[in-house]
N, C-alpha and C positions, 0 to 999 in steps of 0.2 A: 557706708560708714565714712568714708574718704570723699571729702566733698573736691572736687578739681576744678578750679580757679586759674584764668589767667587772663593775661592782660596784653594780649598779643590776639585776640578774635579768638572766633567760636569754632572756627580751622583746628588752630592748633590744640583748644577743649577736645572738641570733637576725637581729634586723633590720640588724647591723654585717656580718654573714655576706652575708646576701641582696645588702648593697650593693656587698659585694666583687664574690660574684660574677656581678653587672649589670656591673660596673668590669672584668672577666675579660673577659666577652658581647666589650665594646666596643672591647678590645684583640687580643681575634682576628678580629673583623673587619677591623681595620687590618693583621692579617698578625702584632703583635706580643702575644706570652701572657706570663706571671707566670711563673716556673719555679720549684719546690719548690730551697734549698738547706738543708743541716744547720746548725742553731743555731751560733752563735760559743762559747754560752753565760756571754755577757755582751754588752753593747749594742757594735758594731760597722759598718765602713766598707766599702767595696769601693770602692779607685781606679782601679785597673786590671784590664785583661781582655787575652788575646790568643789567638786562634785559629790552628794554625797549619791546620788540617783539619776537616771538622764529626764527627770524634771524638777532636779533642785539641785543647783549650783549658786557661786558665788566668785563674782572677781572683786577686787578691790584694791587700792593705787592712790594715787594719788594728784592735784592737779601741780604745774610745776611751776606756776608764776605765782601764785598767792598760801601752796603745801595747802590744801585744804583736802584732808581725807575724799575717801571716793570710794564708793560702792556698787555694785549690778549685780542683781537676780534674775538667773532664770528658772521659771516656772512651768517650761515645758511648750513652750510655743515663741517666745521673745522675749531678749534680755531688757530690763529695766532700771534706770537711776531710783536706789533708794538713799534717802538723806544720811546725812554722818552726822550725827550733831559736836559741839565743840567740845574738846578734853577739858573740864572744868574752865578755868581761866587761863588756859593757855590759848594764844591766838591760831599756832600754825601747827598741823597734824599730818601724819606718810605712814599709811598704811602699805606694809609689806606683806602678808600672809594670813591667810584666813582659812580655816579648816572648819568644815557643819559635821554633824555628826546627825540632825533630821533637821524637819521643817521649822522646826521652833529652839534648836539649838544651834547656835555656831559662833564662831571666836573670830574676828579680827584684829592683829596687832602690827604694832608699829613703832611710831616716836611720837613725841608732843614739846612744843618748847615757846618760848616768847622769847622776844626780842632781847632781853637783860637778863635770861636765864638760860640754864644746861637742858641738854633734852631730859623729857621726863618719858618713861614707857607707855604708851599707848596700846591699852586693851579695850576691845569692845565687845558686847555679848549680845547677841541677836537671840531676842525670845519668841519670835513667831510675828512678832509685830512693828518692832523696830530697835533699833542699835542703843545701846547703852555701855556709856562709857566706864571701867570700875580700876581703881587704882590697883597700879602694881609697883613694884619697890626698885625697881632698876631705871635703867640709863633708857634704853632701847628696847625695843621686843626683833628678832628677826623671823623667825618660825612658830607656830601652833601647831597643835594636835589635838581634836576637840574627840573623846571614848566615850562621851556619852555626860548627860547631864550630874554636874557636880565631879567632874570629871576630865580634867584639861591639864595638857603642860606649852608652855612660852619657854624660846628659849631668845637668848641675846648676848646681852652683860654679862647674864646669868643664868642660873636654870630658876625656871619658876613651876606652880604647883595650883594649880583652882580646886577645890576643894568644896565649891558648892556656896560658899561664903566670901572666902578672902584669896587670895593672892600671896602665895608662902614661898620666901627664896629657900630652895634646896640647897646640900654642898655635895660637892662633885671629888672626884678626883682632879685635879689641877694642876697641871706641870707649870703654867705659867705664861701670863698673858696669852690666856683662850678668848677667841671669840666663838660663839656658839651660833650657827648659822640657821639649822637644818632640824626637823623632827619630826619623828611618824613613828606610827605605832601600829604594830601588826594585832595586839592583843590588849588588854589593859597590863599583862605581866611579861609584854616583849618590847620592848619601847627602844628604838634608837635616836640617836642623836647622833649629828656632823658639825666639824668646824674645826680651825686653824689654830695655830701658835708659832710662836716664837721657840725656837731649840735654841737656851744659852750656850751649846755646846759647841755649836756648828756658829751662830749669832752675833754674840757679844753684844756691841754696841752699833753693829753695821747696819744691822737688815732696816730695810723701812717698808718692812709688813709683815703679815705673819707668811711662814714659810711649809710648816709640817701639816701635814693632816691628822685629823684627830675624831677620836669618837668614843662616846658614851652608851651605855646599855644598861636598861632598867629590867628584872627578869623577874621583879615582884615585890622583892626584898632590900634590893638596895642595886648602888648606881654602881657601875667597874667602870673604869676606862678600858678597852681594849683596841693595843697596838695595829699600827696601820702601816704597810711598808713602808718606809723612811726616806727623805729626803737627802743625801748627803753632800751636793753640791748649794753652798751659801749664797751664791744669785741669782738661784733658781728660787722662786715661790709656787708654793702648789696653795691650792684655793678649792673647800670644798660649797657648794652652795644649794646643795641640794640631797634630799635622801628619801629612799622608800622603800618600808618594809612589808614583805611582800609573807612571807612565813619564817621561823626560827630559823631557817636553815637558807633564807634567799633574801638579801636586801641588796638595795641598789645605792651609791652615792654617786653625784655625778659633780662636775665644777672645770677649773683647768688650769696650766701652769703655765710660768710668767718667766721668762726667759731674757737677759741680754741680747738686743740684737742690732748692736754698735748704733752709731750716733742721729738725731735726726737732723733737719736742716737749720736749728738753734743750736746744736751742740749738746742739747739734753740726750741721755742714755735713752735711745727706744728701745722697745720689748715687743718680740713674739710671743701669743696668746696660742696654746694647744689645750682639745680637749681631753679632759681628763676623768676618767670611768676607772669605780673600786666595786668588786665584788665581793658580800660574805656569803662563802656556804657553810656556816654550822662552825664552821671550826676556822679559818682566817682572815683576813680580807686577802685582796690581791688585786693588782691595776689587771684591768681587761683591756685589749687592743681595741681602738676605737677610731673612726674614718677621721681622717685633716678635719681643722675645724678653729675655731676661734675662743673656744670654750662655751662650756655648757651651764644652764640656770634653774634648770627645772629637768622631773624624773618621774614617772608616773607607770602602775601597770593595773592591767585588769585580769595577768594570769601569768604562769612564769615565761611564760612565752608569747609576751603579747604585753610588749612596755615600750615606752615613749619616752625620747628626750627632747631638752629643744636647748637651741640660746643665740640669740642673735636672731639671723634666717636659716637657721640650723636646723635640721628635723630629723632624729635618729632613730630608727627604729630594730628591738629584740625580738628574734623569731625563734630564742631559745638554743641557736647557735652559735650566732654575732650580731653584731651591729652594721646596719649599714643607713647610707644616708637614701632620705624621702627625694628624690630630685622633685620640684615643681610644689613641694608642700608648701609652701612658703612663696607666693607669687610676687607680694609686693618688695620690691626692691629695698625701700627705706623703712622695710619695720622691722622691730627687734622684740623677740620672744624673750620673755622673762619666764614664765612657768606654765604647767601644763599637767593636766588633771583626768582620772577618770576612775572608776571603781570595780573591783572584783563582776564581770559578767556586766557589767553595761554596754549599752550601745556605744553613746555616746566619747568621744576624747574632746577636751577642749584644749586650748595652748594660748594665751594671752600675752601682748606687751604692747606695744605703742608704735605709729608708723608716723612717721613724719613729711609734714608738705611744708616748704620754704614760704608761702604764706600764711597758714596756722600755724604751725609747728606740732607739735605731737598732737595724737591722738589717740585716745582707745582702741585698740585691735582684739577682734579675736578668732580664732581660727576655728573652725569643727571638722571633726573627725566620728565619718557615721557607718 
């Protein structure tokens, strides 16, 4: 996937070759390898991923010099470019998260915007044969969750609702200025939701971001908010960016918090990034102790005891005790996991984001896990 370029002879190639593959060696040992996908052919993202079987998945991203949606299928032997076609008349399109529910269903969303315009939501709906684009009423999309045909929720701006037809903004509980990150669903009548706010209480006029954690639950009949342990320090921000419901009584959210940590070499405030891990059993959430780390983007499991985190070159993995870190998951030095995927008894884990080389610059990554 990483094509190695240099301009210094075939010596130093050679020995950029050899160090990959030593960095290869030390990732199949951990269980996780590199996996070949097709060029973008231009420098490129990969945000999301979703498996719904270990011969149908989906990543999707986007490219970063021209925002031109991005997709790949795997079908069970090797990932593939399938086309995005354009959001109506908008020129530029960033797919963030895509959820299949089978071969012939699955949801990609995002943004869409033109050059003299606000972004507009970007949903797509893969019928077995290719991507179609169908309006929805918000700003952004950041999360899906695709339960099955006619049957889908988008969250972002807002909470949204597919319904087999249209695209329906839900109302939620709302303390004020939410963003909505994160959504999975364990059932069609257990549904979670993740994401941040502003606490005017703690806030005012200071913060410049959202700071609390936050989460919605869908249980059949209507939406609750329920409370998340509280942030009470105002320059601390917590950030949730990920969630996964695993059964009523075990979900996962992961993300991380954003910390003063005095000045850089401009004078601007820097910050230390921790990751940060919330557990629900049944009855509340709770932060879990979780290794050093820079924060977390992605959260996936195939049992309670058998879940995966990533972000960055971060690789965590639940063995139903604690968390501990993948050493060598993660071989290449310059790539950054964004998300990471797998299903109830599959073989298969995938973990996808982008690695970068100072000649191309990003690329598509993606990691497996067999």
């Amino acid at each position: 996937m990483l094509q190695v370029k240099s301009v210094f002879g075939t010596g130093v190639a050679a020995l950029a070759v050899a160090v990959m593959l030593a960095a290869g060696s030390a990732a199949a040992a951990s269980g996780w390898t590199v996996v070949s996908v097709p060029s973008a052919g231009q420098a490129a993202i990969l945000s999301g991923v979703s498996a719904d079987s270990d011969s149908d998945a989906w990543a999707v991203g986007f490219t970063t010099s021209s925002s031109e949606g991005l997709s790949y299928h795997w079908a069970g032997t090797s990932w593939r470019q399938v086309a995005v076609p354009k959001n109506g008349s908008l020129l530029h399109t960033r797919l963030y998260a895509v959820s299949t529910a089978s071969t012939k269903d699955a949801w990609a969303v995002g943004k869409s915007w033109s050059q003299s315009q606000y972004p507009h939501a970007a949903a797509y709906h893969w019928d077995g044969k290719a991507w179609t684009p169908i309006p929805a009423s918000t700003q952004w999309l950041l999360g899906v969750t695709d339960i099955g045909p006619g049957n889908a929720y988008a969250v972002g701006t807002q909470l949204e609702h597919w319904d087999g037809t249209t695209w329906t903004r839900l109302a939620f509980p709302d303390p004020g200025a939410v963003t909505l990150t994160a959504i999975s669903a364990d059932a069609a009548n257990d549904i979670w939701v993740a994401g941040d706010y502003n606490d005017p209480n703690i806030c005012a006029s200071q913060c410049s971001g959202p700071e609390q954690p936050f989460s919605l639950h869908w249980d059949g009949t209507g939406w609750q908010g329920v409370p998340m342990p509280q942030n009470t320090d105002s320059s601390v921000l917590y950030h949730l960016g990920s969630v996964d419901a695993i059964s009523p009584s075990d979900v996962w959210t992961v993300g991380y918090t954003k910390t003063p940590d005095g000045l850089d070499a401009f004078g601007n405030v820097a910050y230390a990034y921790s990751n940060l891990i919330e557990h629900w059993d049944g009855t509340s959430w709770s932060v879990v102790s979780a290794p050093l780390g820079a924060g977390l983007t992605g959260v996936t499991s195939s049992s309670p005891s058998n879940i995966w985190a990533v972000g960055g070159s971060t690789v965590l993995f639940w063995d139903g005790t604690s968390w501990t870190t993948v050493s060598g998951a993660d071989p290449v030095s310059s790539s950054a996991l964004s998300a990471v995927s797998t299903r109830p008894g599959a073989a298969l884990t995938w973990a996808v984001g982008s690695a970068f080389d100072s000649t191309t610059g990003n690329s598509p990554f993606v990691l497996e896990h067999n």
